[in-house]
Each structure stands twice: as structure tokens, then as C-alpha cells.
C-alpha positions in Angstrom: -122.5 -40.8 7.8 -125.9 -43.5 8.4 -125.2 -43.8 4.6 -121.4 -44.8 5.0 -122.2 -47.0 7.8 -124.5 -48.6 5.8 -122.6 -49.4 2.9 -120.0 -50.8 5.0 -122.4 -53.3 6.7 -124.1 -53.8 3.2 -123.4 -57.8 2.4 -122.4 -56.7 -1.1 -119.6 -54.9 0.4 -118.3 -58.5 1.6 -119.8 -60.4 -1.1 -116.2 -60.7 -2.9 -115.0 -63.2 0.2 -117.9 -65.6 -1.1 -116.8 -65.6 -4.4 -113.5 -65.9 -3.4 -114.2 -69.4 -1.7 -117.1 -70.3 -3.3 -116.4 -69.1 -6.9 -118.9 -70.6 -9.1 -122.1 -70.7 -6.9 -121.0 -66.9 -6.1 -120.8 -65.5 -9.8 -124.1 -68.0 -10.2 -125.9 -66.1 -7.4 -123.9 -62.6 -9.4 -126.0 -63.3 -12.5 -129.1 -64.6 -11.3 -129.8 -63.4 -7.7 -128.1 -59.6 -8.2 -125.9 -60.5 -5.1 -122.9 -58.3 -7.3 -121.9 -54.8 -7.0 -120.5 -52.7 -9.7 -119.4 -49.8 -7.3 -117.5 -52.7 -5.1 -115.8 -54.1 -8.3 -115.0 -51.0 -8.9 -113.5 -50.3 -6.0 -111.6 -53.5 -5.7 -109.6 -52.0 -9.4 -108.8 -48.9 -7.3 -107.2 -50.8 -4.9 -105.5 -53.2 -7.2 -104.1 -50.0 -8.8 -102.8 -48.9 -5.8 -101.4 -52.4 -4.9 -99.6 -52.6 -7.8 -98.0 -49.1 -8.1 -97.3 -49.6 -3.8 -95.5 -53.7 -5.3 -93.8 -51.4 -7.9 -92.3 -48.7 -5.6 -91.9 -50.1 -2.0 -90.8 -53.8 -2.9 -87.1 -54.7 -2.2 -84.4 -54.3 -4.3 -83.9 -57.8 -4.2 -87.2 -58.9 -6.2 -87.4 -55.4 -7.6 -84.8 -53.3 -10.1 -87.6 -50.7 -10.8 -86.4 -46.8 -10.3 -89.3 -46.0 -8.2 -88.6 -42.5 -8.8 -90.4 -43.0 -12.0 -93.1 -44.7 -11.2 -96.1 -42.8 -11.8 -99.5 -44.0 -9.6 -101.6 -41.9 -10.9 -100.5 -42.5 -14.5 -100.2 -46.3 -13.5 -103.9 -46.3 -11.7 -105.7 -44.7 -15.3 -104.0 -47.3 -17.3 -105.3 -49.8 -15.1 -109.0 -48.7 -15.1 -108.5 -47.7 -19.3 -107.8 -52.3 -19.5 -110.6 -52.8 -17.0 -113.3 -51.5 -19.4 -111.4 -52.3 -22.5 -111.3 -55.4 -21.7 -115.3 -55.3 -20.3 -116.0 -53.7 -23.8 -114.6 -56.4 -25.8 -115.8 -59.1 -23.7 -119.5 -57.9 -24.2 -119.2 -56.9 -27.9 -118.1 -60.8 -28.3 -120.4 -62.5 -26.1 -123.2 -60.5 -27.2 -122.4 -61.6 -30.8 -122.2 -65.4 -29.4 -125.0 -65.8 -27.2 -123.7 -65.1 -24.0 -126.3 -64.6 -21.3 -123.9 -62.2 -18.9 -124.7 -58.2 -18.6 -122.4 -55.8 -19.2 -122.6 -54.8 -15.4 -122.0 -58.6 -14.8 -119.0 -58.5 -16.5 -117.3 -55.6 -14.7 -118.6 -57.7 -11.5 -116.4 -60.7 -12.8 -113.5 -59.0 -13.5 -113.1 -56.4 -9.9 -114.1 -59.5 -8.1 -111.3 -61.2 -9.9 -108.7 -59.0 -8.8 -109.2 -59.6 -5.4 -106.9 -62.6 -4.6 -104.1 -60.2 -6.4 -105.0 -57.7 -3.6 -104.7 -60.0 -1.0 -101.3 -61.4 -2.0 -99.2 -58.5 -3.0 -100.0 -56.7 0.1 -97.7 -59.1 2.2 -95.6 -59.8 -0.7 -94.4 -55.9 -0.3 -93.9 -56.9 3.3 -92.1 -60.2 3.2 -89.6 -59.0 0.1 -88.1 -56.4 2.6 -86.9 -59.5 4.9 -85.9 -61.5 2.4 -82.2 -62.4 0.8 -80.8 -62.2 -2.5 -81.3 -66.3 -3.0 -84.8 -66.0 -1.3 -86.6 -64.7 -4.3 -88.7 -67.4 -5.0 -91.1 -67.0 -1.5 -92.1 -63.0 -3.2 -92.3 -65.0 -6.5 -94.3 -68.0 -5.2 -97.0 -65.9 -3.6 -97.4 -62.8 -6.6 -98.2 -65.9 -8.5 -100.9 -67.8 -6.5 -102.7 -64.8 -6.3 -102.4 -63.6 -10.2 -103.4 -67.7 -11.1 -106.0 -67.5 -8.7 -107.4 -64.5 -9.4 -106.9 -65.4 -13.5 -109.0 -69.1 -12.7 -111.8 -67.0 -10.6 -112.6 -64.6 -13.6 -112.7 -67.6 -16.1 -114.9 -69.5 -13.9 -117.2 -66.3 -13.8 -117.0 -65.5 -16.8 -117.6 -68.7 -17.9 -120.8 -68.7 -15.5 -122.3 -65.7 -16.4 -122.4 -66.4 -19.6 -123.6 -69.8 -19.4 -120.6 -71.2 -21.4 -118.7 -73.8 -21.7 -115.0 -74.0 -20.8 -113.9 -74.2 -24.2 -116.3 -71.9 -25.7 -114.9 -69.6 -22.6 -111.5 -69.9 -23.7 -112.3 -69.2 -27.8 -114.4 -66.2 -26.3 -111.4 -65.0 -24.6 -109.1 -65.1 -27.5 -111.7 -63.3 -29.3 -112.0 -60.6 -26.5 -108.4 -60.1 -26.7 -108.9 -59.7 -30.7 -111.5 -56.9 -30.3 -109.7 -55.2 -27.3 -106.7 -54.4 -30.3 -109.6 -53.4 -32.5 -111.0 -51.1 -30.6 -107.2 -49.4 -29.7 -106.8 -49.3 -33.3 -110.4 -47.6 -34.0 -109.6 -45.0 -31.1 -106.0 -44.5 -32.9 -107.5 -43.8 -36.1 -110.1 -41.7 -34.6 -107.9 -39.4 -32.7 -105.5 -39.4 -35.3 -108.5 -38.4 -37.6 -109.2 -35.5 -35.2 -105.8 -34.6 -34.9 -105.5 -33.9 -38.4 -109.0 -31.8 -38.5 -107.9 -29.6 -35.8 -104.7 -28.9 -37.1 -106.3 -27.8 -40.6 -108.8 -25.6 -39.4 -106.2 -23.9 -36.9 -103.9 -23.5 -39.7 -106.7 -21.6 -42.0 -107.6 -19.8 -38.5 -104.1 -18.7 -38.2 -104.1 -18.0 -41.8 -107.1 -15.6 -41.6 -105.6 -14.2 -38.5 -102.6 -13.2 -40.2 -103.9 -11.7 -43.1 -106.6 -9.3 -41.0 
């Protein structure tokens, strides 16, 4: 319980707020004075993946024509955490090849911490789309997208300060993250389909054997 209570007062815990006003000094202070937290970022995905299974079921017919009978959370919450480290991955393989200066634990700092004006906006957009009329779509728009340009300008400002980039540099990185995130899809593809293939040929001699004893 003393632990609980502690991480709860920890400033880490609340460090996200900072960064959220204060983006570049905060992912400045991530990288140089260890003021981040993976477990928080990490956390903050969690919720996110709640928030945006909770947006997909419980929003109003009026902003949404999703059958929330099959929408799947926990399906919905692994997918989200499977792009979170893709997209870490890639973003590390890259910058590692071009110099940057960020961690890999800095990255998946960037990147919860990023997330976090999402949270903070689709929570009352939930809310305000079950008052709303069929012409009155644009107030659940409006807000969804301040937080997801936000929360999109936050991460590039990290990770272009982690990394000690500039802002085009950032931006060719990006593009190149994106690049090795289908790479390494494609990899896993092959290599499960590779595996695939071995299984099935030593259970087919296995069966074989079995059959003929």
C-alpha cells in the first residue's frame, strides 16, 4: 500500500502535465535530466486503449455508425500496444542508423506522453456526442481533432528533441520510421509464415509415422 501511495505522489506520475504545457523543455528535461517514466508512458497507452475502444462503443449514433456489438477492447487494446512498440522499434532502428541521440526508453517516453492530449479530449467528446444533434457534429469533430493534432505536434517536438534533430531531419526520420515499421510486418509475415510451413511438415511425417505404427 506505502508503495502505491508513493507512486501516486511520485512527480513522474504527473510529469506528463509538464510536458503537456511545456513540451520542449519537458522532453529536454526527459532526455537529459531522466524526469520520464516508461511504466507512466505505458500506462498512458492503456488508457488511450481504453479511451478509444470506450469513443468506439459508447459515442452517439449521431458521430458514430459503429455496431458496438463488435467492437472488441481487448482485441482493440493489443493492437494498440502491438503499433506502440512497432512504431518505437522502427523509430530507434532509424535514428540509431542516423545519429540520433534519444534511448530507446526515451522514445516509448515520447510517444505515451504523446497520447495524452488524445486522453484528455475523447473522454468529454463521449460525453458531449450523447447531447448533441444530427447537424451538431462538428463540436465531437472539432475537439477529437485538437487533441489527435496536439498530441501528433507534442510527439514530433519530442522526438525531435530527444534526438537532437532538426525539424526536417525529424520529418525525413519519420517517413523512414514508417518505412521500417512495414519492414518489420513483412519480416514477422515471412517468419511466421516460414514456421508455419515447418510445423506443418514435421506434423505431417509425425502423423505419417503415427499411422504406419
Amino acid at each position: 500500500m506505502k508503495k502505491i501511495k508513493a507512486f501516486f505522489k511520485n512527480e513522474k506520475l504527473w510529469y506528463p502535465f509538464h510536458v503537456l504545457s511545456h513540451p520542449a523543455d519537458g522532453y529536454y528535461e526527459i532526455r537529459h535530466r531522466e524526469m520520464g517514466s516508461v511504466p507512466v508512458a505505458i500506462l498512458l497507452v492503456f488508457i488511450y486503449s481504453l479511451c478509444f475502444s470506450f469513443n468506439r462503443i459508447y459515442s452517439s449514433f449521431v458521430v458514430n455508425e459503429i455496431d458496438e456489438r463488435t467492437v472488441n477492447a481487448l482485441t482493440e487494446m493489443i493492437a494498440v500496444f502491438m503499433l506502440y512498440f512497432l512504431f518505437c522499434v522502427g523509430n530507434w532502428s532509424i535514428t540509431a542508423v542516423m545519429g540520433g541521440e534519444g534511448r530507446f526508453k526515451d522514445i516509448l517516453v515520447v510517444v505515451g506522453y504523446a497520447l495524452l492530449p488524445m486522453i484528455l479530449t475523447t473522454i468529454p467528446a463521449i460525453f458531449i456526442s450523447q447531447g448533441i444533434a444530427a447537424n451538431e457534429e462538428a463540436f465531437y469533430t472539432i475537439i477529437i481533432t485538437l487533441g489527435t493534432a496536439y498530441g501528433l505536434f507534442i510527439g514530433l517536438i519530442g522526438i525531435m528533441t530527444i534526438h537532437n534533430f532538426t525539424l526536417g531531419k525529424t520529418i525525413i526520420t519519420l517517413f523512414l520510421t514508417f518505412v521500417a515499421m512495414f519492414i518489420i510486418i513483412f519480416i514477422l509475415i515471412m517468419i511466421t509464415d516460414l514456421v508455419s510451413q515447418v510445423y506443418n511438415f514435421f506434423y505431417s511425417i509425425y502423423l505419417e509415422l503415427l499411422y504406419r505404427t
